[in-house]
Each structure stands twice: as structure tokens, then as C-alpha cells.
C-alpha positions as CSV (number, residue, x, y, z in Angstrom):
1,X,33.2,-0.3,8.4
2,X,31.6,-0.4,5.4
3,X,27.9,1.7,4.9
4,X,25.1,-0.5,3.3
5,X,24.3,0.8,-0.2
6,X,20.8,0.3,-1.1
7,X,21.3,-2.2,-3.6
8,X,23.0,-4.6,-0.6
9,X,19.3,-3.2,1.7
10,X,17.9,-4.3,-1.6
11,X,19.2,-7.9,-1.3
12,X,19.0,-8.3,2.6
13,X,14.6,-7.3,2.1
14,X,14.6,-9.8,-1.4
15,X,16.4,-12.6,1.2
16,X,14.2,-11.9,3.9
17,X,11.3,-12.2,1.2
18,X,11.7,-15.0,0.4
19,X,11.5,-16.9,4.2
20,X,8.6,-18.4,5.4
21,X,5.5,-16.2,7.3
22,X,6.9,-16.5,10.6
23,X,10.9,-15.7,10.0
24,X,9.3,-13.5,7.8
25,X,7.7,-11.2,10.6
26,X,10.6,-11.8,12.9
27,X,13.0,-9.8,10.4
28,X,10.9,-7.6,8.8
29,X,10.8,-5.0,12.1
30,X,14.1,-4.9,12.2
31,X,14.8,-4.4,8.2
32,X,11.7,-1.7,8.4
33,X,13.9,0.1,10.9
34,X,16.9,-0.2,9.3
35,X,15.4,1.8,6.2
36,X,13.5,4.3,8.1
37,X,14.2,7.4,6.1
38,X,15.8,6.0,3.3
39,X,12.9,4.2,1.7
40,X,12.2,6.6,-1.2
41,X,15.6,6.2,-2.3
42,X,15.8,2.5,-1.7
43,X,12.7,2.3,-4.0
44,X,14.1,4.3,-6.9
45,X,16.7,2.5,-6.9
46,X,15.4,-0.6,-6.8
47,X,12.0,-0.5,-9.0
48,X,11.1,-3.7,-8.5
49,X,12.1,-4.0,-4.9
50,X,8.1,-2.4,-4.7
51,X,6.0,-4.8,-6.4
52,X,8.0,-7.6,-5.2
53,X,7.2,-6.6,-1.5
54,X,3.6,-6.4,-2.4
55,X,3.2,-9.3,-3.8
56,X,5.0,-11.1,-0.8
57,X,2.6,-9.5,1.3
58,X,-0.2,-10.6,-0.3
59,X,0.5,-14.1,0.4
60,X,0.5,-13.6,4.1
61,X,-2.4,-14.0,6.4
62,X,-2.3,-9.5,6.8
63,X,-4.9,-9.8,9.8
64,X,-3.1,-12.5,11.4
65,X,0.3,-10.8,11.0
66,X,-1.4,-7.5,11.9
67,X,-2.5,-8.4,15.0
68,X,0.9,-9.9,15.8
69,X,3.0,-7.3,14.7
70,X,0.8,-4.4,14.3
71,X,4.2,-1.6,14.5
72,X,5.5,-3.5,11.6
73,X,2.2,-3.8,9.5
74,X,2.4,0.7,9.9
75,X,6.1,0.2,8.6
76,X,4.7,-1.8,5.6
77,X,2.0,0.7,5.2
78,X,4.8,3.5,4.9
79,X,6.6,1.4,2.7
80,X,3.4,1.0,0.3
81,X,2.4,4.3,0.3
82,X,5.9,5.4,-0.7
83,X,6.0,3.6,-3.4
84,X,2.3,4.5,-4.9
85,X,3.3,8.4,-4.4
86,X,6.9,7.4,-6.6
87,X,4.5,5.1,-8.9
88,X,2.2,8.2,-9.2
89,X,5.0,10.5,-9.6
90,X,6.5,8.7,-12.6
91,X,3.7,8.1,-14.7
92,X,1.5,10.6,-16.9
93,X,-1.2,8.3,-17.3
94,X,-2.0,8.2,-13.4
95,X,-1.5,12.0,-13.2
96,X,-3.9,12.0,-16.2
97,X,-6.2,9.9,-13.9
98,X,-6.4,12.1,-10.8
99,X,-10.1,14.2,-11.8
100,X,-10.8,15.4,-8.7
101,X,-9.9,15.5,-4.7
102,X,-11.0,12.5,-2.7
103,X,-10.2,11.1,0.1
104,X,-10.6,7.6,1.6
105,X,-10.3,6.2,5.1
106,X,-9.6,2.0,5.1
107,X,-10.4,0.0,8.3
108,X,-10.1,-3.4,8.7
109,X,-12.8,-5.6,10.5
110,X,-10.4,-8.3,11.3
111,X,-7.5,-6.7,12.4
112,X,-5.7,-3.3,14.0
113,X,-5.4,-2.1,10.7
114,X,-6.5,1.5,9.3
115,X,-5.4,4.1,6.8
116,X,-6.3,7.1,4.7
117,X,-5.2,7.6,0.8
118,X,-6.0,11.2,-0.5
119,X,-5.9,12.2,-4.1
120,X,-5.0,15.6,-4.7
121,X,-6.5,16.8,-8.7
122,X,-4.2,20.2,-8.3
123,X,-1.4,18.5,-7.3
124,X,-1.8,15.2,-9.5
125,X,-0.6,12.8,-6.5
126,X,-1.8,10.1,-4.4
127,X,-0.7,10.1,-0.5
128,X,-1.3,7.5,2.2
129,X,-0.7,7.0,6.1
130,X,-1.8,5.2,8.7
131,X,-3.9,7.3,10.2
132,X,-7.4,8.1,9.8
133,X,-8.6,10.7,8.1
134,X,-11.5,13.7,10.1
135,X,-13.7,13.7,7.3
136,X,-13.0,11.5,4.1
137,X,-15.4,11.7,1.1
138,X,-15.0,7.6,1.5
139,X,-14.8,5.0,4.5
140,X,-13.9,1.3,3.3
141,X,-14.0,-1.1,5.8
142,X,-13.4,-5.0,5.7
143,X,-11.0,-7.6,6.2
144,X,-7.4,-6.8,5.8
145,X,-6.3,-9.2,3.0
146,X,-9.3,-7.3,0.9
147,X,-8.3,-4.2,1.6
148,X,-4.4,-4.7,1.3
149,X,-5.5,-6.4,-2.3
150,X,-7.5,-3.2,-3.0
151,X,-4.6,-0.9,-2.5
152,X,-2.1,-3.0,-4.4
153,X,-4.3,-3.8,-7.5
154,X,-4.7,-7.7,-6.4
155,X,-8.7,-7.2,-5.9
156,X,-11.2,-5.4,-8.3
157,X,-12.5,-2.6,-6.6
158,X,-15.8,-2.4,-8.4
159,X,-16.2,-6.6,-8.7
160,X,-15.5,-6.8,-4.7
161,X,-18.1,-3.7,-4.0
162,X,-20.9,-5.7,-5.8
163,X,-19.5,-8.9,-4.6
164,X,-19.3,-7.1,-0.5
165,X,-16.0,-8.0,-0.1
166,X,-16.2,-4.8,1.7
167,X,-18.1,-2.2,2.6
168,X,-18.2,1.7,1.6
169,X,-19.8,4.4,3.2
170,X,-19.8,7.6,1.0
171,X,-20.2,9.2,-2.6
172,X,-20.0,5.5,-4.7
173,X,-19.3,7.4,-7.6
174,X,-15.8,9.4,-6.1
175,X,-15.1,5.4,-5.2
176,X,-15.7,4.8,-9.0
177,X,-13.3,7.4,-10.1
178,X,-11.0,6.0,-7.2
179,X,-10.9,3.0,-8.9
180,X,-9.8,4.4,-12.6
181,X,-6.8,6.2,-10.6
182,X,-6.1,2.9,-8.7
183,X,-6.1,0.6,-11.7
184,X,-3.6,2.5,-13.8
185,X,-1.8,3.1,-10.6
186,X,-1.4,-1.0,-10.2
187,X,-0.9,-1.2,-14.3
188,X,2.4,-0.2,-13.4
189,X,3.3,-2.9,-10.6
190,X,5.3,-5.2,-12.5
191,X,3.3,-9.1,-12.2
């Protein structure tokens, strides 16, 4: 039997991308489980494969398909946050970016969604998880299409604070040096 490379994983997650919302979510567990542990790799080998999964996601109703699936929303979340950290890795200009420490918590109001990012100056890295956070310098909280948008660059952060898109409890001006490191993290998403 022959093993799956990630270039055929690569095809098998572009097919299952391009189904409709509700074949969608009754393959994506399964695929998510099937690249457990191999999902750095299956990224750097596939560049694109990570903005093209982002931007499939954000056509989906996230609080709708979080509340359905909420094991294989965490699997996306791993999937995300992989790729920011490789995106991160890559690129001087997001290194260049990262000022100081901070750390966020995310919660949406619509969904069983959460997360943390944390930004780490001596390090020059971005991390995320699914879990929360015991004390982050920032807690953003609305619906989860705003704050899946936030994370992938689909959603000004400073527009969509003014506009209360969401909601941020914390120092505003770490969540205004969040931002910078954000947008030229999602400068590198291909469109």
C-alpha cells in the first residue's frame, strides 16, 4: 500500500474545499485527523494550501459550524495557528513587527469558540491554541466570523474596534501594536 505524500493530502483538503458547507463539515474531521502531526510539513509544502483554507473558511457560517462541529473548529484552529507561526517564521518584516510581549485571549459570543495568540518580542514569533490564556494583556470577545476575520486579515482590527464589531478589554494600545504585527502577518496570505 502506498503512503499518502502530502502533495496527494494537499489535493484530498483542495477537493474537500471546494464542496458545499455541509459535505464540507462532514469531511473536514476526518481529513483534520488524518494530518494530525503532519500539518507543519503539509503546510511547507504546500504554501498556498494555508491561505486557501482560510479563505474557505471564511465563507462558512464559523458560529454555526462551531456549534456543530466544535472538535473540528479546534482542529482548524491548530491548522491556523500553524500556519501564522510558519508565516511568522519566514518573513523578516513580521519578525521586525513583534515590539513587545502580548498576549490576547479571543471568545466568541455566538459560538463555543475561544483562543489565545501570544507574541513573544525575544523570540520574534507568534503562537496560538485553543485555550484560554490565565492572564492576557488583551480579551477580545465577539462573534466568531469577526474574530476568525480578525486572525486571518479579512477584518480591520482598528476599523472593527471603532466600528464594535467586537469588544476588547485591556491595554488598547498593546491591541494597536497587535494589529501592525497582524497586518503584515496577513500581507503574506496570498488573495
Amino acid at each position: 500500500m502506498r503512503t499518502e505524500t502530502t502533495d496527494d493530502t494537499a489535493a484530498r483538503i483542495e477537493r474537500v474545499l471546494d464542496k458545499p458547507d455541509d459535505e464540507l463539515a462532514a469531511e473536514l474531521p476526518g481529513l483534520l485527523d488524518d494530518i494530525e502531526g503532519r500539518t507543519e510539513q503539509l503546510l511547507l509544502d504546500n504554501p498556498a494550501l494555508f491561505a486557501r483554507v482560510t479563505q474557505r473558511m471564511d465563507a462558512v457560517d464559523i458560529a454555526g459550524f462551531a456549534t456543530e462541529w466544535p472538535e473540528t473548529v479546534e482542529q482548524f484552529q491548530g491548522m491556523l495557528w500553524t500556519g501564522m507561526e510558519l508565516l511568522v517564521q519566514a518573513s523578516s518584516d513580521v519578525q521586525a513587527s513583534i515590539a513587545e510581549d502580548i498576549s490576547v485571549n479571543f471568545a466568541a459570543t455566538d459560538a463555543p469558540m475561544t483562543g489565545h495568540l501570544r507574541v513573544v518580542e525575544s523570540e520574534e514569533t507568534v503562537h496560538g491554541g485553543t485555550d484560554l490564556l490565565d492572564d492576557p494583556d488583551l480579551t477580545i470577545t465577539g462573534p466568531a466570523d469577526e474574530l476568525v476575520a480578525l486572525i486571518t486579515g479579512n477584518a480591520d482590527p482598528i476599523q472593527g474596534f471603532m466600528q464594535q464589531d467586537y469588544d476588547i478589554d485591556g491595554d488598547i494600545q498593546k491591541g494597536t501594536r497587535l494589529a501592525a504585527t497582524m497586518n503584515e502577518l496577513t500581507k503574506l496570505l496570498p488573495g
